[in-house]
C-alpha positions in Angstrom: 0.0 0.0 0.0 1.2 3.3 -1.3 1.4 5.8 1.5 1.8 8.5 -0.3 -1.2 8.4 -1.9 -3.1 7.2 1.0 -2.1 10.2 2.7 -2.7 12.5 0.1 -6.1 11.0 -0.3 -6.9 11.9 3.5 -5.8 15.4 2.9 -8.1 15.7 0.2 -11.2 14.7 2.2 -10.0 16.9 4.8 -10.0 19.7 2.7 -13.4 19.0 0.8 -14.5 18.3 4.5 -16.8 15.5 2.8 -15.9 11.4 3.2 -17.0 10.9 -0.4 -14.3 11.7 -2.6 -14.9 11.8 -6.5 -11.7 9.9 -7.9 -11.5 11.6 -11.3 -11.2 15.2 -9.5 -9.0 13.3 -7.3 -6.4 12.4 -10.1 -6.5 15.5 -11.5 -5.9 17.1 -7.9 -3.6 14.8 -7.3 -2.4 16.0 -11.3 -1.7 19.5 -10.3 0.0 18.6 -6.3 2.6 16.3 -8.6 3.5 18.9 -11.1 4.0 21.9 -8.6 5.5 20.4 -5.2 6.2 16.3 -6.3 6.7 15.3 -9.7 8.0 11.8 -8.8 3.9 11.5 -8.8 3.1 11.8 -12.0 4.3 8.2 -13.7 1.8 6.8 -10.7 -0.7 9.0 -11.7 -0.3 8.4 -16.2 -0.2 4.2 -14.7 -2.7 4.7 -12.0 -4.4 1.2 -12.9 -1.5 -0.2 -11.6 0.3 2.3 -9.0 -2.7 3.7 -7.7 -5.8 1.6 -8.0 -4.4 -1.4 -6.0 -3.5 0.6 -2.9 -7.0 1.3 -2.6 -8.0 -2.0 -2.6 -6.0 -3.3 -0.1 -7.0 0.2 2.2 -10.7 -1.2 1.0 -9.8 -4.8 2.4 -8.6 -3.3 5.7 -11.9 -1.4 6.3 -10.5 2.1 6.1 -12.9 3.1 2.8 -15.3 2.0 0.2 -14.9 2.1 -3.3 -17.4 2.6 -5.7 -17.4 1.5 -9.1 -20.1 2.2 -12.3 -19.3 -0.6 -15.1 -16.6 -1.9 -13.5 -15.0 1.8 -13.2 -13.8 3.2 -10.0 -15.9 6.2 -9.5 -15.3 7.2 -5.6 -13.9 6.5 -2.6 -15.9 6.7 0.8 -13.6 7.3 3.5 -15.2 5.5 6.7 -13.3 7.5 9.4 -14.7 10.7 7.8 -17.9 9.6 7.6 -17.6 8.4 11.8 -16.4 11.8 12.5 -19.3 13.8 10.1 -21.7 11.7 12.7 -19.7 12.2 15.4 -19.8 16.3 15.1 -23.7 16.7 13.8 -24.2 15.0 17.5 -22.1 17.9 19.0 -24.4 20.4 17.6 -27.4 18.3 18.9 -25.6 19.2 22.5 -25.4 22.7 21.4 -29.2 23.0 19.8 -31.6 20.1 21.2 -34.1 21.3 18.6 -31.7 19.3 15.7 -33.5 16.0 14.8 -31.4 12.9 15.4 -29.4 12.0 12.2 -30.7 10.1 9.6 -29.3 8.4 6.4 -30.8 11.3 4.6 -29.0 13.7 7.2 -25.9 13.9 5.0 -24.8 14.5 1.5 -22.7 11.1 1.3 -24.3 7.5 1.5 -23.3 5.6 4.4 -21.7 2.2 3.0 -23.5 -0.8 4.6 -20.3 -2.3 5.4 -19.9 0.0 8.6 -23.6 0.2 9.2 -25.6 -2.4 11.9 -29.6 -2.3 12.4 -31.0 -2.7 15.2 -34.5 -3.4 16.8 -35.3 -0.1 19.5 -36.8 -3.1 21.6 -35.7 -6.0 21.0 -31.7 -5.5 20.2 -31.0 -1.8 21.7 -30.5 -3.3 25.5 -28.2 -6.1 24.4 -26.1 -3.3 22.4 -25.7 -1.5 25.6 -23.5 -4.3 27.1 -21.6 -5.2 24.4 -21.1 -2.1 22.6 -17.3 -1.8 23.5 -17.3 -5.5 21.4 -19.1 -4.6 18.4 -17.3 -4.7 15.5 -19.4 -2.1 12.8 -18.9 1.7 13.8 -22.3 2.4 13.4 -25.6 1.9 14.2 -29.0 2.6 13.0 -31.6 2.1 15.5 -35.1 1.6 14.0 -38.2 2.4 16.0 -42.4 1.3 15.7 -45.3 3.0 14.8 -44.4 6.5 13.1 -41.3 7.1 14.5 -38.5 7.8 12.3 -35.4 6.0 12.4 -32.0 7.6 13.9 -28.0 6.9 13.4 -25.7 6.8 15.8 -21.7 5.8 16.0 -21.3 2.7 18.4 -19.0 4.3 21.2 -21.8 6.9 21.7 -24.3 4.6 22.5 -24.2 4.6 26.1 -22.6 8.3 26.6 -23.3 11.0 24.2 -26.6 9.5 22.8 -28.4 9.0 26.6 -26.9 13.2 27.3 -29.0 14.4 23.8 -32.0 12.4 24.8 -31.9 14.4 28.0 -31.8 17.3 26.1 -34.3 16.4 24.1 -36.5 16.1 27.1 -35.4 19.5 28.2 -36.6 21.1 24.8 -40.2 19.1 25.7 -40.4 20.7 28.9 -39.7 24.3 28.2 -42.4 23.8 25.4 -45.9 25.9 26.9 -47.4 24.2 29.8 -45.5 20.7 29.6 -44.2 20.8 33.0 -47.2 21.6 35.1 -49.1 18.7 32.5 -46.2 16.2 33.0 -46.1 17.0 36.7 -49.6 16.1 37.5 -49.5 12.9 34.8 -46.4 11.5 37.0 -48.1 12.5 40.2 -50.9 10.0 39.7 -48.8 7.3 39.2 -45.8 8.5 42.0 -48.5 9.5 44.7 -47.0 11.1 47.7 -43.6 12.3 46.0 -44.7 15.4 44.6 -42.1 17.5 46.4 -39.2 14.7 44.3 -41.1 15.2 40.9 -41.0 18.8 40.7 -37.3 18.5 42.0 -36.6 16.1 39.5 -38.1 17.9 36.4 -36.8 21.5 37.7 -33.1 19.7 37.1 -34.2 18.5 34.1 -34.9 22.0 32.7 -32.4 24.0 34.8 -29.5 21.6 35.4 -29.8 18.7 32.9 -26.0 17.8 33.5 -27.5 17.0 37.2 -30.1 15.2 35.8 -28.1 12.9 33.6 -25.5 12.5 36.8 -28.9 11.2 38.0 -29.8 9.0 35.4 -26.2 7.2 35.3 -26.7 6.5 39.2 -29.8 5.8 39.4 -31.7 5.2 42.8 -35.3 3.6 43.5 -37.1 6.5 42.8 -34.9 7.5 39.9 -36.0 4.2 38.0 -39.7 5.1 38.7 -39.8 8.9 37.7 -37.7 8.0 34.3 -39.9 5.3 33.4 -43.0 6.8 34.1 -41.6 9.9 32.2 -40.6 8.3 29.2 -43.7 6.0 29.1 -45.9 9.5 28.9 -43.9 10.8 26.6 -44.1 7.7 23.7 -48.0 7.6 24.6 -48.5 11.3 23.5 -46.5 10.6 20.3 -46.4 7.4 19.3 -49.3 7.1 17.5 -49.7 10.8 16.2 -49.5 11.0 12.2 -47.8 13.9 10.8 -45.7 14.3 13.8 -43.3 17.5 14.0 -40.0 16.8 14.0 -39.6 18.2 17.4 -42.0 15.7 18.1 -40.2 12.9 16.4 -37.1 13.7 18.8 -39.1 13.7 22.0 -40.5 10.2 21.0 -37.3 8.6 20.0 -35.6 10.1 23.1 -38.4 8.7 25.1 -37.8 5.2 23.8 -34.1 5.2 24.2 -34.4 6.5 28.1 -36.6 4.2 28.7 -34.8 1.1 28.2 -31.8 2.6 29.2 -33.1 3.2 32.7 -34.2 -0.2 33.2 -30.8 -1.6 31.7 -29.1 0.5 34.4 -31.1 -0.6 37.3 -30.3 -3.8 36.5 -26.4 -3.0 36.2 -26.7 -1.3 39.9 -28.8 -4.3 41.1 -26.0 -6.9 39.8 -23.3 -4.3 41.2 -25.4 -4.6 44.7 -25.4 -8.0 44.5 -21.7 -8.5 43.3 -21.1 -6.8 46.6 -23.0 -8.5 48.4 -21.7 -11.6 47.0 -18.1 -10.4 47.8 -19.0 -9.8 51.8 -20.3 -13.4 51.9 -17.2 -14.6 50.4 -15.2 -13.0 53.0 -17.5 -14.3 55.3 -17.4 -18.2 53.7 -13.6 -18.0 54.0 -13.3 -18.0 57.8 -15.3 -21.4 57.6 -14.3 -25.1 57.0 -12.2 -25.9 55.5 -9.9 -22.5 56.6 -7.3 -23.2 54.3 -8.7 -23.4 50.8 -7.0 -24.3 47.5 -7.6 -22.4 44.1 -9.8 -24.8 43.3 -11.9 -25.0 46.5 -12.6 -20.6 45.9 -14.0 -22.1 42.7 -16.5 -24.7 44.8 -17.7 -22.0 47.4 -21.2 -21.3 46.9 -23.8 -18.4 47.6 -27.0 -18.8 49.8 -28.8 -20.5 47.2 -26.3 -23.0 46.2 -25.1 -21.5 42.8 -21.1 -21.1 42.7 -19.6 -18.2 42.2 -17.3 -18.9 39.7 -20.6 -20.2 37.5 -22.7 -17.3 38.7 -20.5 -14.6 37.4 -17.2 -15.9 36.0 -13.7 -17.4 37.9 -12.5 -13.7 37.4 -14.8 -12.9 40.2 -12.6 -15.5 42.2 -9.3 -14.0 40.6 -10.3 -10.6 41.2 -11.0 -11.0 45.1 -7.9 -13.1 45.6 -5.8 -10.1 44.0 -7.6 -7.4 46.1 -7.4 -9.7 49.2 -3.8 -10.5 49.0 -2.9 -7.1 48.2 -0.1 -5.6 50.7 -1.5 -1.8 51.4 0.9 1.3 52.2 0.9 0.4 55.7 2.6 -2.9 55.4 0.0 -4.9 56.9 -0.9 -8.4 56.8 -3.4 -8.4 53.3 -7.1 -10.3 54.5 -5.5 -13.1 52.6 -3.0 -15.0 53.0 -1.6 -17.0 50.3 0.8 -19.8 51.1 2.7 -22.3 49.2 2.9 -25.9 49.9 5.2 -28.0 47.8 5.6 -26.8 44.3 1.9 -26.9 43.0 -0.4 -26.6 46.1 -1.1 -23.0 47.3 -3.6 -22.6 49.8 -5.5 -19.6 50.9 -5.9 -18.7 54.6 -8.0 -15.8 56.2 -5.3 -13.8 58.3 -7.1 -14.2 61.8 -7.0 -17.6 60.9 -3.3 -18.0 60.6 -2.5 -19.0 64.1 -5.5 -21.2 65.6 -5.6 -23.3 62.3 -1.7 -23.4 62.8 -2.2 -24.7 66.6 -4.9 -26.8 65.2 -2.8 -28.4 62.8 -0.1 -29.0 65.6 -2.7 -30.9 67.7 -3.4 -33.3 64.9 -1.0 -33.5 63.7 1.0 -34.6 67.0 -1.6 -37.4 67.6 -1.2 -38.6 63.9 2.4 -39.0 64.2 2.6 -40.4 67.8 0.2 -43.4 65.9 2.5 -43.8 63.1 5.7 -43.5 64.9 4.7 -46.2 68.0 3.4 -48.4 65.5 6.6 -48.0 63.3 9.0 -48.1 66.1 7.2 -51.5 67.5 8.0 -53.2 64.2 11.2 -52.4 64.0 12.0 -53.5 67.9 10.5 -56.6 67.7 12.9 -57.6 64.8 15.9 -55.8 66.8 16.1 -52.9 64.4 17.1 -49.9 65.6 17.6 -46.6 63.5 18.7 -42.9 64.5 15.8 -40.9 65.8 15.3 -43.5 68.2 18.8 -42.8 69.7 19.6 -39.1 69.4 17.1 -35.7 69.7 18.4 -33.4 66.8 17.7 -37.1 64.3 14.6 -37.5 66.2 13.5 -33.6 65.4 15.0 -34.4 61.6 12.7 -37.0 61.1 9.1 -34.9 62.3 10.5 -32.2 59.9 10.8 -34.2 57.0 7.2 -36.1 58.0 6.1 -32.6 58.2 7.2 -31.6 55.1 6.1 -34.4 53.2 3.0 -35.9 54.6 1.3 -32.3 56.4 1.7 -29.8 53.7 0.2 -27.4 54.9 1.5 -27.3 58.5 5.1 -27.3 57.5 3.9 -23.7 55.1 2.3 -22.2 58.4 5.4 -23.1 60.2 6.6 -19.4 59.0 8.2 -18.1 62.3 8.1 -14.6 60.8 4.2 -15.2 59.6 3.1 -16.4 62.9 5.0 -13.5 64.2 3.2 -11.1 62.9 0.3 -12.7 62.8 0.1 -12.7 66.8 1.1 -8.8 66.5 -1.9 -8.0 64.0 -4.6 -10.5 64.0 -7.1 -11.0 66.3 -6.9 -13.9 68.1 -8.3 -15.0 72.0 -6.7 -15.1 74.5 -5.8 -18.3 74.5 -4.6 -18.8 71.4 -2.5 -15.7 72.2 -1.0 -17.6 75.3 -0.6 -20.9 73.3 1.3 -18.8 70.5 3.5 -17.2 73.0 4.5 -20.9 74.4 5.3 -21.3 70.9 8.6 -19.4 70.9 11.6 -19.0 72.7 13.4 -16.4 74.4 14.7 -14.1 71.0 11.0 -14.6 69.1 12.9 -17.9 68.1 10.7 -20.8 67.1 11.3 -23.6 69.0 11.7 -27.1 67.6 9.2 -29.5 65.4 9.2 -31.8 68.4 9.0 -29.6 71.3 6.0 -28.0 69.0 4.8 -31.2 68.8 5.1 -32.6 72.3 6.8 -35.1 71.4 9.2 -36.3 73.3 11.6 -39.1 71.8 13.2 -40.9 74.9 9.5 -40.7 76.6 8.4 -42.3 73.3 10.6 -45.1 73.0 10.1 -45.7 76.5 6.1 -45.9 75.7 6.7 -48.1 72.9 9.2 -51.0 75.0 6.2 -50.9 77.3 4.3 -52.7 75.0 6.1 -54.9 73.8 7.2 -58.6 75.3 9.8 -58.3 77.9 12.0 -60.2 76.0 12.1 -57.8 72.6 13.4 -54.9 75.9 15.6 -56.8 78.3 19.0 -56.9 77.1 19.8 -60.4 78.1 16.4 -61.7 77.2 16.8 -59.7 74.1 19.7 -61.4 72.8 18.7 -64.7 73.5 15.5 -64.3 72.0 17.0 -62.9 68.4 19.6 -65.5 68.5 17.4 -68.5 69.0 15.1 -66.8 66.0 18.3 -66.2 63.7 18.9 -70.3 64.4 15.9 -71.2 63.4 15.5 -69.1 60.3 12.4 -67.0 61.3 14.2 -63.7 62.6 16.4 -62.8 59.2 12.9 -63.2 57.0 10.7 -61.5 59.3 13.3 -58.8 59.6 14.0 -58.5 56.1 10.7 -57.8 55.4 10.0 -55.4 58.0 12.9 -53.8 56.8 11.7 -53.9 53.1 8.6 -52.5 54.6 9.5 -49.7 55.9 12.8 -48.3 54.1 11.1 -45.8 52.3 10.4 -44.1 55.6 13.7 -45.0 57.5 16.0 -44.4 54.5 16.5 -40.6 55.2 18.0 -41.3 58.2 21.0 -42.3 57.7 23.2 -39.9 56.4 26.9 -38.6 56.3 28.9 -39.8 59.9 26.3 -43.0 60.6 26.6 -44.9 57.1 29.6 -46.8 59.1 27.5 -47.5 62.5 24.2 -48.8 60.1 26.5 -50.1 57.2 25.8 -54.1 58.4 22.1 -52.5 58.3 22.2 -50.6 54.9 24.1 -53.4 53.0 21.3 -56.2 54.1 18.7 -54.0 52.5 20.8 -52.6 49.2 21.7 -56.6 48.8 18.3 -57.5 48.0 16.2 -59.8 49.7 16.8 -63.8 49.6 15.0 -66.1 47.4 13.2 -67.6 50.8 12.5 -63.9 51.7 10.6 -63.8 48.4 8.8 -66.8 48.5 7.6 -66.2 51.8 6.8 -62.6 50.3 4.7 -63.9 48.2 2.8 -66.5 50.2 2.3 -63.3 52.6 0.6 -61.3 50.0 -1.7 -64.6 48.8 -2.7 -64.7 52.7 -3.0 -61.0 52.5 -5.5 -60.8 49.4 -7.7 -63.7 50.6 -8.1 -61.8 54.1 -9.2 -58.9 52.6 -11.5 -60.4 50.7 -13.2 -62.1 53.8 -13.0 -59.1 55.4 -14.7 -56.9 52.8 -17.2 -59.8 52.6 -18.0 -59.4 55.9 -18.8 -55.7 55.8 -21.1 -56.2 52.6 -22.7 -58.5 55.0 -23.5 -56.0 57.8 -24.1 -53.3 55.3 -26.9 -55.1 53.9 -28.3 -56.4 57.7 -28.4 -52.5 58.4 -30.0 -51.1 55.4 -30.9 -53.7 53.3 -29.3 -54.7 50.0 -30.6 -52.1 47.5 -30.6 -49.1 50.0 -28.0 -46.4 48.8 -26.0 -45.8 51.6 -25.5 -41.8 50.8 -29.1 -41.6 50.8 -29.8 -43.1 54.3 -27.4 -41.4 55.9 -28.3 -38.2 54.6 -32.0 -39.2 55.5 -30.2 -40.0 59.3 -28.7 -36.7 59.3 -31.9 -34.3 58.8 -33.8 -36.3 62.0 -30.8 -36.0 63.9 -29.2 -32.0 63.3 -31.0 -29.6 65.6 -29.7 -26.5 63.2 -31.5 -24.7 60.3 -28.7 -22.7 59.1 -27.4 -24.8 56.1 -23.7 -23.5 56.5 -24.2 -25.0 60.4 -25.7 -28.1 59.4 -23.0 -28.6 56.9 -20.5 -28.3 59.8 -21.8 -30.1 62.2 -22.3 -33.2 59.6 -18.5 -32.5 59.1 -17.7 -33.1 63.1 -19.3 -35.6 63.6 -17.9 -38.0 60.5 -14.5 -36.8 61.8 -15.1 -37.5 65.5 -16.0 -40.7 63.9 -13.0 -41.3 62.1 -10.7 -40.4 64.9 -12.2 -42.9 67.2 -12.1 -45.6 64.6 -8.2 -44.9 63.8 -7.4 -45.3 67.7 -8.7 -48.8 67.4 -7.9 -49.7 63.9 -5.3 -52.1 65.5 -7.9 -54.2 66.8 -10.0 -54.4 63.5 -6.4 -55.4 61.4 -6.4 -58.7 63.3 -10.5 -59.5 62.4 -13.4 -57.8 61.1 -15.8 -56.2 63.2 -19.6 -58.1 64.3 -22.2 -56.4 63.6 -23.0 -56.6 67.6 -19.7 -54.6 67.9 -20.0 -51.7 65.6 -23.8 -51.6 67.5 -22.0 -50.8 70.8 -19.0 -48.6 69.2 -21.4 -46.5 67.8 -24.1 -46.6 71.1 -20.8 -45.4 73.5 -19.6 -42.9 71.5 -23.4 -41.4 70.7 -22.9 -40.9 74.2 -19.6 -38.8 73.7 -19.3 -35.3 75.6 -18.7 -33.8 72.5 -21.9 -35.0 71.3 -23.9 -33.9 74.1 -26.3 -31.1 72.8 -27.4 -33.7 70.0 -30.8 -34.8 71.7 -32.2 -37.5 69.4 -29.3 -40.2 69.9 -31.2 -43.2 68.3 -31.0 -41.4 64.9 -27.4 -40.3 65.7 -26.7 -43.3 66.9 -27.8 -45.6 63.4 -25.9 -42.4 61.6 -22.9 -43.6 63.3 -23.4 -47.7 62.7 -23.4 -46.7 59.2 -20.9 -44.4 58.8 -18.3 -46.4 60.7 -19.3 -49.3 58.4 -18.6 -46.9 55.4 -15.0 -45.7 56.6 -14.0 -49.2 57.3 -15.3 -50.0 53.7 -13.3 -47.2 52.2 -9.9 -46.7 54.0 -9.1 -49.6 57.1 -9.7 -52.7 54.7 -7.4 -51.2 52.9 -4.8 -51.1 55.5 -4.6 -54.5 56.6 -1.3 -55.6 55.9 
């Protein structure tokens, strides 16, 4: 494309002020510019066909004109942004003399091409153009309306702005006309009884201050969307229908229209604002609930009151958009509302900052009970086949290991293990008072944190010394000890079973040893990195076969008390939702949701301290029957007054996590 001539071509229209440019006069124009100021023109112009022509065409493909041909001949161009602006400036002098009719095609001395034009419907496409005129690809628009009413032309980006401010002007000109105001003053009256004193407020702006009125009109309030409704309905009624109409009259109608639909589209806008807002509070609110720390993808799960997510309500920017604001640092340095911490390398997890430091003290209770189960039952394995490893002998190993169980297994403990976040966090947040003296106890003297397993409570010599006490006196006693191991070794039973203990549990023991005790575990190390004995393997083997039929007589057994407690078709779901509603004295769903919550996790607790039992045989059905009856009874449980539904919520449910995770578990 031939800039040149492009440019000179804009100059022309510019100086013909008209977007319709007659391309003979332009070569000859472009004739007489070449021979006084640029005769490097003039070959273009004697070749136009081919220096000339073709740049239009490709300006034509890119939208910027029109070209318009008679036989095949180019005749004129029709520059588009000219013809934009020629719109742009008769609606300026509609600002400057309301009595102007709205622009029509036949407004102007140049066609309009219909390659930049759009028609629309008044009511049935005029409402949807006011959302999405920022998307719309033509530059203009020609809005048609019923009855008499003539149509009108309008450039897109004015839709919402400049168009909405004439139409109020418009409805200026209408009142200043003889009596309008006293006649529109008692018509609205009727219709908004007791708000005289607001109606002849409202239309005094209108005629006095109309840049007031149109402040108005973009903010609308309650009565706001009443008197412009009302206004503009009385104002198409008068007109409407009217044959021969003025062309005064014609504006007042077509500004009527337009006002009308823009009000309502704007009350709704405000309403969905209101309600965005709304929306937002209840999100801070849902936040400080179960589960505390939320991943990206649990934001996208929260729901509103009615049970619509918010991500599907309005969009997952909503989610993205609070998460920003919320985690935004301010001037003053404070902790954001939200905290954002990172887990591992792909899980982040949101936190509510008052919730930093009881979900952190939270997570240290559970935790600590967690990994006091895994670590007795671990240590008792490895004493009874006369295995001993690191932590058990030294405190900084001991704390080694609960750091790296932290790190790996409890996420999101070891990211809230932040001394300087839970610093702070006691220094800004609002916490009780308890939680404030539990913090405190927390750290050591320097704001130091103190140790994983003095956080913990955790203490490894206590431990150990809780472990021997369960186990056989001669797995503890020296003497005994030694005797015992030796007469296993003889026989052939100790080096299987402890290969396979050790085989069991390497992938948790591994890390121990390190740099400085290689040489005091090497007899240790070497058995396991030599690979187990054929026998070992064989005996491997059968254990697994054992394993797999036990399960299956175990899971067999279950099905069997499932189906004496609800019956063999009954979905299980169902009837302990159906449990559930005779059973929750709340109304609030959010509480009921909770309380469920507790109570299956009460459940599961109680049900991991005694999983030992249930590895060695399934449960009766007589058993689960008084599990569940004892711990109906629980303190915890004590406001809950209907216990024969709670307690059949519980029969199942424990049936149900047994199904799912212990049977599971038994080897």
């Amino acid at each position: 494309m031939d800039a040149d001539i492009i440019n000179t071509l804009i100059r022309f229209t510019e100086a013909s002020q008209s977007p319709f440019v007659d391309y003979p006069k332009f070569l000859n124009s472009l004739t007489l510019f070449a021979r006084n100021k640029n005769p490097a023109l003039l070959h273009k112009i004697n070749d136009h066909q081919i220096e000339i022509i073709p740049s239009l065409v490709e300006w034509e493909y890119n939208g910027e004109c029109t070209l318009i041909r008679k036989e095949g001949v180019l005749t004129g161009i029709i520059v588009h942004k000219v013809v934009e602006d020629k719109i742009k400036h008769y609606y300026y002098l509609i600002e400057n003399d309301p009595h102007l009719a709205f622009p029509t095609e036949e407004s102007f001395s140049f066609p309009i091409p219909p390659k930049i034009m759009e028609s629309i419907d008044i009511n049935t496409g005029f409402v949807n153009l006011l959302g999405s005129q920022d998307t719309f690809k033509k530059p203009i628009i020609k809005i048609g309306f019923p009855y008499n009413v003539n149509s009108l032309i309008v450039p897109t980006e004015y839709i919402g702005s400049k168009l909405i401010e004439c139409c109020v002007y418009k409805i200026q000109g209408y009142l200043q006309e003889r009596m309008n105001v006293g006649y529109m003053t008692s018509r609205l009256e009727v219709v908004l009884s007791g708000t005289l004193s607001a109606i002849k407020n409202m239309l005094n702006d209108i005629v006095t201050k109309p840049k007031k009125a149109l402040a108005h009109l973009y903010d609308v309030d309650d009565f706001g969307f009443k008197f412009w409704s009302q206004l503009s309905s009385v104002i198409i009624q008068d007109f409407k229908e009217r044959k021969g109409t003025l062309k005064d009259e014609q504006g007042y109608c077509q500004a009527g229209y337009i006002i009308g639909l823009y009000i309502g589209y704007q009350k709704a806008v405000i309403q969905k604002k209101y309600q965005k807002s709304l929306d937002l509070k209840q999100l801070e609110v849902l936040i400080k609930k179960p589960p505390y720390a939320f991943t990206l993808n649990d934001l996208y799960d929260l729901k509103d009151s009615k049970g619509v997510r918010f991500s599907e309500k309005y969009s997952r920017e909503f989610i993205h958009d609070f998460i920003f604001k919320s985690t935004k640092v301010g001037e003053s340095k404070e902790l954001p509302y939200l905290i954002r911490l990172k887990a591992g390398d792909e899980i982040e997890y949101f936190i509510q900052k008052d919730l930093i430091i009881p979900l952190f003290l939270s997570r240290l209770t559970d935790c600590a009970r967690t990994i006091r189960l895994d670590l007795t039952e671990e240590w008792q394995s490895l004493l009874k086949n006369n295995i001993k490893i690191p932590s058990m002998k030294d405190d900084l190993d001991f704390d080694e290991n609960l750091k790296r169980r932290i790190r790996h297994n409890h996420k999101l403990l070891f990211a809230l293990s932040n001394p300087h976040l839970l610093y702070i966090s006691k220094l800004e947040t609002n916490i009780s008072q308890n939680n404030l003296l539990a913090i405190d106890r927390c750290f050591s003297k320097g704001n130091k944190l103190k140790s994983m397993s003095e956080l913990l409570n955790l203490n490894r010599s206590g431990l150990l010394h809780d472990v021997k006490t369960v186990l056989p006196a001669w797995c503890t006693m020296p003497v005994l000890r030694q005797f015992y191991f030796l007469f296993r070794w003889l026989f052939g039973h100790g080096r299987q079973k402890r290969k396979q203990t050790l085989n069991t549990l390497w992938e948790t023991i591994k890390y121990e040893f390190k740099r400085g005790i290689e040489r005091e575990y090497a007899e240790l190390i070497a058995e396991h990195d030599h690979g187990p004995a054929p026998s070992v393997e064989i005996h491997k083997a059968e254990t697994a076969t054992k394993q797999t039929d036990k399960s299956q007589r175990y899971k067999q057994t279950l099905q069997k008390i499932r189906e004496q407690m609800i019956g063999k078709n009954t979905n299980m779901e169902a009837r302990l939702n159906e449990l559930a509603e005779k059973w929750i004295p709340l109304y609030d769903p959010a509480a009921r949701r909770d309380l469920v919550e507790d109570v299956n996790s009460l459940i599961r607790d109680f049900l991991r301290s005694i999983k030992r039992t249930f590895k060695i045989r399934p449960p009766t059905l007589d058993q689960i029957r008084s599990l569940a009856g004892d711990l109906a009874m629980n303190k915890n449980l004590k406001d809950i007054r209907r216990k024969e539904s709670l307690r059949s919520y519980i029969e199942i449910y424990m049936v149900k996590v047994l199904e799912e995770r212990f049977m599971y578990q038994l080897h």
